[in-house]
C-alpha positions as CSV (number, residue, x, y, z in Angstrom):
1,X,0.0,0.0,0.0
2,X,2.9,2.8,0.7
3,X,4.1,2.2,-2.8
4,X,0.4,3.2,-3.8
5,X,0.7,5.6,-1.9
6,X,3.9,7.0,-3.1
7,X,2.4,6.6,-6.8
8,X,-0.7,8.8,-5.6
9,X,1.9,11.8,-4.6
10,X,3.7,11.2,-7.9
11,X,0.4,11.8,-10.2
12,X,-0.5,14.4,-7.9
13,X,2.9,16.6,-8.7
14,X,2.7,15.7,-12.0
15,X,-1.5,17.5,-12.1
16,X,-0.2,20.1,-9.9
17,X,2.6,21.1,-12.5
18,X,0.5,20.8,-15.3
19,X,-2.4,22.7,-13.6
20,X,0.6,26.2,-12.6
21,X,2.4,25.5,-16.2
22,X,-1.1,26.1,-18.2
23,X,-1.8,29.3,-16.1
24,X,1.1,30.8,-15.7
25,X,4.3,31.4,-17.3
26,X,7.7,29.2,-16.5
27,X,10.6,30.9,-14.2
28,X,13.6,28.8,-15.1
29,X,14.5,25.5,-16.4
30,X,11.5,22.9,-16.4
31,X,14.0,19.9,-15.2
32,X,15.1,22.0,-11.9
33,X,11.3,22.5,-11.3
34,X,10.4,19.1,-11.6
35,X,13.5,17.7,-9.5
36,X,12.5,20.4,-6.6
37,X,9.0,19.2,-7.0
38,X,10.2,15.6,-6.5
39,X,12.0,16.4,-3.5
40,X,8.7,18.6,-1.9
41,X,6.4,15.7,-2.5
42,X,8.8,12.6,-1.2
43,X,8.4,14.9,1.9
44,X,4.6,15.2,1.7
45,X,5.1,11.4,1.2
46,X,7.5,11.0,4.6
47,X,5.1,13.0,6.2
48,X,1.9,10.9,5.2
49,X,3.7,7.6,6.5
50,X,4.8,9.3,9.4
51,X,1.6,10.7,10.9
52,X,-0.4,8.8,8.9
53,X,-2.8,11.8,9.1
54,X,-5.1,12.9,6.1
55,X,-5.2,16.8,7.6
56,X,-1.5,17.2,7.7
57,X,-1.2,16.1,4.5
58,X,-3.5,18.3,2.9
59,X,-2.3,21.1,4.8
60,X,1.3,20.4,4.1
61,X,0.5,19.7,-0.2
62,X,-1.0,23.3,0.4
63,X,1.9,24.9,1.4
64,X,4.1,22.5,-1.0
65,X,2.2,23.5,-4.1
66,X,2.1,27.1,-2.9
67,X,5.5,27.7,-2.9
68,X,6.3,25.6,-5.5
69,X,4.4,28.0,-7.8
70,X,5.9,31.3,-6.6
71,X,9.4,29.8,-6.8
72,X,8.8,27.8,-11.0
73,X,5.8,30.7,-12.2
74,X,5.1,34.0,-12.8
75,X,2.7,34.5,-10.2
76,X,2.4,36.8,-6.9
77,X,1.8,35.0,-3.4
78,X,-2.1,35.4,-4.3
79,X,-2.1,33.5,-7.2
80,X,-0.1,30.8,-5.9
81,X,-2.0,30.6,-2.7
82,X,-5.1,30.1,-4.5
83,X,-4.0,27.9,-6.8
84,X,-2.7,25.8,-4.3
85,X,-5.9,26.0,-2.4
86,X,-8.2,24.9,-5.3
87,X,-5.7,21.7,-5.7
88,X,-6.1,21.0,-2.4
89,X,-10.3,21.4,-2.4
90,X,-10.4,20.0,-5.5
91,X,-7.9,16.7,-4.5
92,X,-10.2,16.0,-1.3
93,X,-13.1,16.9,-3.6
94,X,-12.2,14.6,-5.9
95,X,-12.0,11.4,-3.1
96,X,-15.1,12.3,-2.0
97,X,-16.6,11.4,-5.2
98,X,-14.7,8.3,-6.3
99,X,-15.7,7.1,-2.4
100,X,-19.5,8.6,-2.8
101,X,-20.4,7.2,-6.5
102,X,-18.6,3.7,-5.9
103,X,-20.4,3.3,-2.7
104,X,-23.9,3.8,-4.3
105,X,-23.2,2.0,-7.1
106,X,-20.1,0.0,-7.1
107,X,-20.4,-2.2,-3.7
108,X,-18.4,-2.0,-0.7
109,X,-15.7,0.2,-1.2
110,X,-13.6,-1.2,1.8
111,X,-12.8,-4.0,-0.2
112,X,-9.7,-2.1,-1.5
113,X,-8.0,-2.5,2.3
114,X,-7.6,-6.3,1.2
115,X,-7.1,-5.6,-2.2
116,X,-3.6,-3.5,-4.0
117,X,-5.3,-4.1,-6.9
118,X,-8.2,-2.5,-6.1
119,X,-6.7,0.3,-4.0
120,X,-4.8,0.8,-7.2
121,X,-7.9,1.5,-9.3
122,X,-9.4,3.9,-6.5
123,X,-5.8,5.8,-6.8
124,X,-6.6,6.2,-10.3
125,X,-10.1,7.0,-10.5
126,X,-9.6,9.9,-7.7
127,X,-6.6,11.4,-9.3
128,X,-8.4,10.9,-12.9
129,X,-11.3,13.0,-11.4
130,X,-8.4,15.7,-10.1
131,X,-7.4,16.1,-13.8
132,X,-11.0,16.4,-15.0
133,X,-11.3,19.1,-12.0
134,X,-8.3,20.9,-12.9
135,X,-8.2,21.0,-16.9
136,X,-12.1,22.1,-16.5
137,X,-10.1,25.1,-14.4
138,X,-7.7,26.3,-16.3
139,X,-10.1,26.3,-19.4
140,X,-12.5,28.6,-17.0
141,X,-9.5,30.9,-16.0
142,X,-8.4,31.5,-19.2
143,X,-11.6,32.3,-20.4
144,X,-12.1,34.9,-17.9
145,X,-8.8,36.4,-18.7
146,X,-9.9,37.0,-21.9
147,X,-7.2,33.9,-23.5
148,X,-10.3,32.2,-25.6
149,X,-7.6,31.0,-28.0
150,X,-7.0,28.5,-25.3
151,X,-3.5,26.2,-26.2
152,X,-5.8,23.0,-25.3
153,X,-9.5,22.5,-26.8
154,X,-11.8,21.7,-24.5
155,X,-13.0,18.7,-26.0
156,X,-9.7,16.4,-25.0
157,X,-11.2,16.0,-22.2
158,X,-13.4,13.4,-23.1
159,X,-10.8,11.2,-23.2
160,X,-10.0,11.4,-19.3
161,X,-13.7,11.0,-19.1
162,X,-14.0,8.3,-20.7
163,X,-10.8,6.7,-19.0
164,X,-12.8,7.7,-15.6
165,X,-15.6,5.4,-17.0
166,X,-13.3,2.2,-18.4
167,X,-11.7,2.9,-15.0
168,X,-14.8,2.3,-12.8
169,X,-15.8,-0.5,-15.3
170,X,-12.3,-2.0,-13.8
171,X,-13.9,-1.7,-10.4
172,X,-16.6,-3.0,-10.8
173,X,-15.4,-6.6,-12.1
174,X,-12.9,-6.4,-9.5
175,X,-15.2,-5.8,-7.0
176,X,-18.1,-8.6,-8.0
177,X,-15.5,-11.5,-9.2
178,X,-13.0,-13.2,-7.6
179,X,-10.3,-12.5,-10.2
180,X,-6.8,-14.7,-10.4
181,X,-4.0,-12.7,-9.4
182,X,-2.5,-13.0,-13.4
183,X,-5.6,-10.9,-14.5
184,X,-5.7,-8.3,-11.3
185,X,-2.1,-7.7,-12.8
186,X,-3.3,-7.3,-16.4
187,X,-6.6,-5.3,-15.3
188,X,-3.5,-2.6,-12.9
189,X,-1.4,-2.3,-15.8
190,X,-4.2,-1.8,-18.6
191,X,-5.3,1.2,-16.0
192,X,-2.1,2.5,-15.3
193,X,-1.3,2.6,-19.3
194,X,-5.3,4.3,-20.0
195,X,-4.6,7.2,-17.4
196,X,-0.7,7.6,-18.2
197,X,-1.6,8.0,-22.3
198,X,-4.4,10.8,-21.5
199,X,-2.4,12.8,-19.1
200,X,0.2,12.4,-21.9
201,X,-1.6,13.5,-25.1
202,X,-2.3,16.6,-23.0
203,X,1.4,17.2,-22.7
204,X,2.3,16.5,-26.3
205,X,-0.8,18.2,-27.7
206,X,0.3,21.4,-25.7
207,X,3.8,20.8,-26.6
208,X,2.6,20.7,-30.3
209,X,0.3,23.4,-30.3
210,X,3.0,25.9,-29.1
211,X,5.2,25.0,-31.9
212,X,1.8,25.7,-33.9
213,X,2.1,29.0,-32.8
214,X,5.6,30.0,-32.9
215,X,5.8,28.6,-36.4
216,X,2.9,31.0,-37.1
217,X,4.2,33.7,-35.7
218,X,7.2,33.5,-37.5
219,X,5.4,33.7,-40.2
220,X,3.9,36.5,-39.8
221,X,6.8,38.4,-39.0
222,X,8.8,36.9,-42.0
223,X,5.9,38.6,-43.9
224,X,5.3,41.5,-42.0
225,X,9.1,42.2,-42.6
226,X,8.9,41.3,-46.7
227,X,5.7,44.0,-46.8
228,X,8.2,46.5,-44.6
229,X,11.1,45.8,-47.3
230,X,9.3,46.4,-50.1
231,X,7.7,49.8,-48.5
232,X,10.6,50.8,-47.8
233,X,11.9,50.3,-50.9
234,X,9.0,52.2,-52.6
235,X,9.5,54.8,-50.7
236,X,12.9,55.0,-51.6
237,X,11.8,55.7,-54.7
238,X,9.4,58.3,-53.9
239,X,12.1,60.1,-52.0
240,X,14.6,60.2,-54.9
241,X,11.8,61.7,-57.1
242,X,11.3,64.2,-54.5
243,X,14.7,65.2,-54.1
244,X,15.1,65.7,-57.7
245,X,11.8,67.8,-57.7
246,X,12.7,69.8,-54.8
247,X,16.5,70.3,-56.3
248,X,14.3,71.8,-59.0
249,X,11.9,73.9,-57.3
250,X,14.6,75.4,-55.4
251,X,16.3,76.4,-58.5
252,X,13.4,77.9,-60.3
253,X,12.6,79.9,-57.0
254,X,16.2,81.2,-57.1
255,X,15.8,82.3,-60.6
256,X,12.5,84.3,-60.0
257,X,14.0,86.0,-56.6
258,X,16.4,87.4,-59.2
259,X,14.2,88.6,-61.4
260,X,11.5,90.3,-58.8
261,X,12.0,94.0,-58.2
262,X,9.1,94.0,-54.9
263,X,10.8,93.4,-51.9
264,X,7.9,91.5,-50.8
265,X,8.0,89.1,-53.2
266,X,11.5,88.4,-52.3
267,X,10.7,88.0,-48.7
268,X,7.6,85.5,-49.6
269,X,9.7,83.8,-51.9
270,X,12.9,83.3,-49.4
271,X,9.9,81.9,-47.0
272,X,9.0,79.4,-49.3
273,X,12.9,78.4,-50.3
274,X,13.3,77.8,-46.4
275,X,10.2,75.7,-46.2
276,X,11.7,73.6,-48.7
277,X,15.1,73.1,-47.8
278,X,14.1,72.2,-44.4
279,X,11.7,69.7,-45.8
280,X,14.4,68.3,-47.9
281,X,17.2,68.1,-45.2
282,X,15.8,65.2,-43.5
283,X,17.8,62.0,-43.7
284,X,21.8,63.3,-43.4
285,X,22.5,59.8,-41.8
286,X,24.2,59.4,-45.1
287,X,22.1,56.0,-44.9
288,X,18.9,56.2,-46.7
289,X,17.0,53.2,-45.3
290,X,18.1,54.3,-41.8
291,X,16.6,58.0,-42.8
292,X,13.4,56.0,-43.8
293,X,13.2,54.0,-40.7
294,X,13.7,57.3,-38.6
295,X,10.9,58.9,-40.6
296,X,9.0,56.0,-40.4
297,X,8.8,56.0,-36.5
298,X,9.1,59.9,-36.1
299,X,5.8,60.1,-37.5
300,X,4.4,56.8,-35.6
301,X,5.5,58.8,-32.3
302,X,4.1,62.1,-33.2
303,X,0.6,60.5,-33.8
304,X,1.0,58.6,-31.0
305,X,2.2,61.5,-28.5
306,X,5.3,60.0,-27.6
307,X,8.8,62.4,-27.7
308,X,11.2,60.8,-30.3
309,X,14.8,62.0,-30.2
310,X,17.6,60.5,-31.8
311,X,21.5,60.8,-32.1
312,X,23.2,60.0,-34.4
313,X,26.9,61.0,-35.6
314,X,29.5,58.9,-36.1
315,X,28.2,55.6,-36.9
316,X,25.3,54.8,-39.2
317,X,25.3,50.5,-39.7
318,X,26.3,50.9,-43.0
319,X,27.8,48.0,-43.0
320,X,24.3,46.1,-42.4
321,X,21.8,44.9,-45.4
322,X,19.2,46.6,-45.9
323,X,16.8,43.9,-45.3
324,X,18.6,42.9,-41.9
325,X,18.7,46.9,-41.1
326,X,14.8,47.1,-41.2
327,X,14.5,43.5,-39.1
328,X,16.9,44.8,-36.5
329,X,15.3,48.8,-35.7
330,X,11.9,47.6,-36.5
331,X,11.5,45.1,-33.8
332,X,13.7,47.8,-31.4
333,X,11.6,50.3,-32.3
334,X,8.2,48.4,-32.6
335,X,8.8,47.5,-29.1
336,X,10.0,50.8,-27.7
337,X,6.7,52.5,-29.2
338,X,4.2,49.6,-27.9
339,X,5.7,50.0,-24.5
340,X,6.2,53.9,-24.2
341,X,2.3,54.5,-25.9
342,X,1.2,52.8,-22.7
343,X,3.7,54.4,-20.2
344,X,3.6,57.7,-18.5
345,X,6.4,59.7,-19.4
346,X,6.0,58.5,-23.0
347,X,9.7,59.0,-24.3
348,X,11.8,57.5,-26.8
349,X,15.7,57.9,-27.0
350,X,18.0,56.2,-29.9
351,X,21.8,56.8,-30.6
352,X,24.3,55.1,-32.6
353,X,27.4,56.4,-32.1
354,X,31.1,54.7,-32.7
355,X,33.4,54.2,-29.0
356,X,36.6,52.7,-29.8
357,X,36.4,49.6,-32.3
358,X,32.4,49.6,-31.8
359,X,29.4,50.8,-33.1
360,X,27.1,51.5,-30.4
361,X,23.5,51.4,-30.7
362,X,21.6,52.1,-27.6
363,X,17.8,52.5,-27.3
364,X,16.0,54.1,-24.0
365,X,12.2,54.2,-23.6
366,X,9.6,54.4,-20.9
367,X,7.9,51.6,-19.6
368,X,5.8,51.8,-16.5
369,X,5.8,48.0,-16.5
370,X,8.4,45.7,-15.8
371,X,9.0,43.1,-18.5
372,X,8.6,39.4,-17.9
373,X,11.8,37.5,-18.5
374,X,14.0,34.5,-17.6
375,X,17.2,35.1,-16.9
376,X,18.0,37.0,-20.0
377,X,15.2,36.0,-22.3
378,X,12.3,37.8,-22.4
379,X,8.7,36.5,-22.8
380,X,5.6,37.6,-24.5
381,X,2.5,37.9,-22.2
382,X,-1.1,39.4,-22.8
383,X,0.0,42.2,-20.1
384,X,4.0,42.4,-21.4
385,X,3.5,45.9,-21.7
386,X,4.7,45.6,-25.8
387,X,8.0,43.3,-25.2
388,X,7.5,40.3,-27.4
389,X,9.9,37.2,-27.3
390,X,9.9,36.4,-30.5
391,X,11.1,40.2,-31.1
392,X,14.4,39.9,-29.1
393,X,15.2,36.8,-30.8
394,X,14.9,38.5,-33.8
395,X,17.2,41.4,-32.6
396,X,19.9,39.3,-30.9
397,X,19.6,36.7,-34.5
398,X,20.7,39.8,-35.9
399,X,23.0,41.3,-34.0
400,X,24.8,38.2,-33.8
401,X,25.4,38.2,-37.8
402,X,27.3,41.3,-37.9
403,X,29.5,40.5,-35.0
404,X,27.1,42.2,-32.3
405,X,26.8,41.6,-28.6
406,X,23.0,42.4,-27.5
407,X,22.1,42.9,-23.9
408,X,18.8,44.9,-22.1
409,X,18.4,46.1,-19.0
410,X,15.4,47.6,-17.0
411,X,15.6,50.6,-14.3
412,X,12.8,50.4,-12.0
413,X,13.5,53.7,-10.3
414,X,13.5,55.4,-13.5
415,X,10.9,52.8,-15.0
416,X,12.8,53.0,-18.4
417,X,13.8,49.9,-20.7
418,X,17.3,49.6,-22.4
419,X,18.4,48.1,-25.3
420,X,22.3,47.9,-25.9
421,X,23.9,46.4,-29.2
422,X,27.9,46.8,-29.3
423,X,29.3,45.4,-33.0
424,X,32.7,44.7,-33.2
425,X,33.9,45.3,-36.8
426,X,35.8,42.6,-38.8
427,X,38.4,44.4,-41.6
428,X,35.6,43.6,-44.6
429,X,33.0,46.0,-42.2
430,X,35.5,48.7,-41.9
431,X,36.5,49.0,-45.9
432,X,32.7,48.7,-46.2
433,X,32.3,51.6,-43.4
434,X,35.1,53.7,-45.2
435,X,33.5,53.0,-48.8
């Protein structure tokens, strides 16, 4: 019976990880929460054979679960108190049915103090009944947070239902026949094998299903960044035209100043030159698609309210591709807007400057709202505040190709987000710098 026992705490960590992962995002490295889980519940197990007491052990599984959560998820002490309490009503919960419906219906249930075998399916059926409990909540909580595109559909779980149902059909033969010990064996491993498969194809669904969804949202940055290059590109276009209209205007404005006698049609006419050359100076990064880009976002943060100021001098990544150029400052700078639109201060700051044998690219913005991370990845949440995962990838992919080291950083006390790139040129980037 204690190695039933033991079992029992082993599908119950397994349901209780299961139950925090699907709520709540990971803080570190699955394999150390799952080890440190191990060691919690061969406690609770010590514990249960020690004062063989059904109250300490759900009070000390509550406090187990509860600080498992805080320390593997990102949760506060609330969430993980009362997901730790709705294991713990739902676990007794959960005995108090299997007990309940196979006492109506299924005989006398004390049979299972003479009988592994049958203590075994009772294990099963009331940890079964946990899963239902705790699948059916996380759908519920998700749905009230708004997540309706819920990783798991709802209708998997009509396979631990029905494995609830062959299980109690396992009961009752075992209760109402006197079985050989050859087919109690068969009947213990054809349950364990029914519950272990649906508690799995929940894990490699999920598993599946987020590959699902980071393959599509590569995707649909892959193509958000082709529709960006060719924009880009058109507007390049557009610009060149301008310029060569402007470089004409200006001329033919010149020409008539000279000719006009009326000192007020001088002084209109020198208004209208200076309108023009100021409209035509933008862009003296001496790179065109990093002009673009900057005039891209100047405008996105002018609508938007938000102060955009830039610096930049000495360095302009002309040694970068254009398409790897737009990747690079449009995830930065996607970012930075989505974050500062929702922050206080609502500021902006970009500089790429060159320190020594670098080229420094540095990007500051406001963010009320510290981002969710591990270690140094960050993560992508519904309440991120605008810092996307898949994003930063994206930046450090890049900044990797052209010899880059990318780190961020966040300032609570000034509640401001950094970005940091340093690239190291090779000899082919400096010619190419020079050139």
């Amino acid at each position: 019976m204690e190695l039933l026992s033991a079992l029992s705490h082993a599908i119950e960590l397994f349901i209780v990880f299961q139950f925090f992962n699907d709520l709540f995002a990971n803080k570190g490295r699955k394999i150390v929460a799952a080890a440190v889980g191990f060691v919690f519940y061969a406690v609770a197990y010590a514990a249960f054979l020690l004062f063989d007491s059904t109250v300490v052990n759900i009070l000390l599984c509550f406090v187990i679960d509860s600080v498992f959560a805080k320390l593997f998820f990102e949760c506060n002490i609330k969430g993980a108190t009362l997901g730790a309490l709705f294991i713990a009503v739902s676990n007794t919960a959960s005995e108090f049915i299997v007990m309940s419906v196979l006492g109506i219906v299924g005989g006398d249930i004390k049979t299972y103090q003479s009988s592994m075998y049958i203590y075994l399916l009772m294990v099963l059926l009331s940890k079964s009944v946990l899963f239902v409990l705790t699948k059916a909540a996380v759908y519920a909580g998700l749905y009230l947070r708004g997540q309706k595109g819920v990783r798991i559909p709802a209708f998997l779980l009509i396979y631990p239902i029905a494995s609830i149902v062959i299980l109690y059909t396992f009961w009752m033969i075992s209760v109402r026949y006197s079985l050989s010990k050859n087919i109690s064996v068969i009947i213990s491993a054809a349950s364990i094998a029914i519950i272990a498969s649906a508690f799995l194809t929940f894990v490699f669904y999920g598993r599946t299903s987020r590959k699902m969804d980071e393959l599509y949202k590569n995707q649909r940055e892959a193509e958000r960044l082709r529709t960006d290059q060719t924009y880009y590109a058109l507007l390049d276009q557009q610009n060149e035209m301008l310029k060569t209209i402007t470089h004409d205007e200006k001329n033919h404005l010149i020409a008539i100043k000279a000719l006009a006698n009326d000192p007020a049609v001088s002084e209109y006419i020198e208004n209208i030159y200076g309108d023009i050359k100021y409209h035509s100076m933008f862009g003296n990064t001496k790179n065109k698609f990093l002009d673009l880009l900057l005039n891209k976002y100047k405008s996105i943060c002018d609508s938007s309210g938000i102060s955009f100021e830039y610096n930049i001098r000495t360095a302009n990544l002309s040694f970068m591709d254009a398409p790897d150029l737009i990747t690079l400052l449009s995830n930065i700078l996607d970012n930075a807007v989505e974050a500062a639109s929702v922050s206080e201060k609502k500021t902006i700051e970009l500089s790429i400057n060159k320190v020594n044998e670098f080229d420094m690219l540095s990007c500051v913005n406001s963010c009320d709202r510290k981002p969710q991370s591990v270690g140094k990845s960050l993560r992508t949440s519904k309440n991120s505040g605008g810092f996307h995962g898949l994003g930063t990838k994206s930046i450090k992919a890049m900044a990797g190709k052209y010899n880059g080291e990318f780190d961020w950083s966040y300032s609570e006390a000034d509640r401001e987000f950094m970005v940091n790139i340093a690239f190291f040129h090779t000899d082919k980037e400096k010619e190419l710098v020079k050139n």
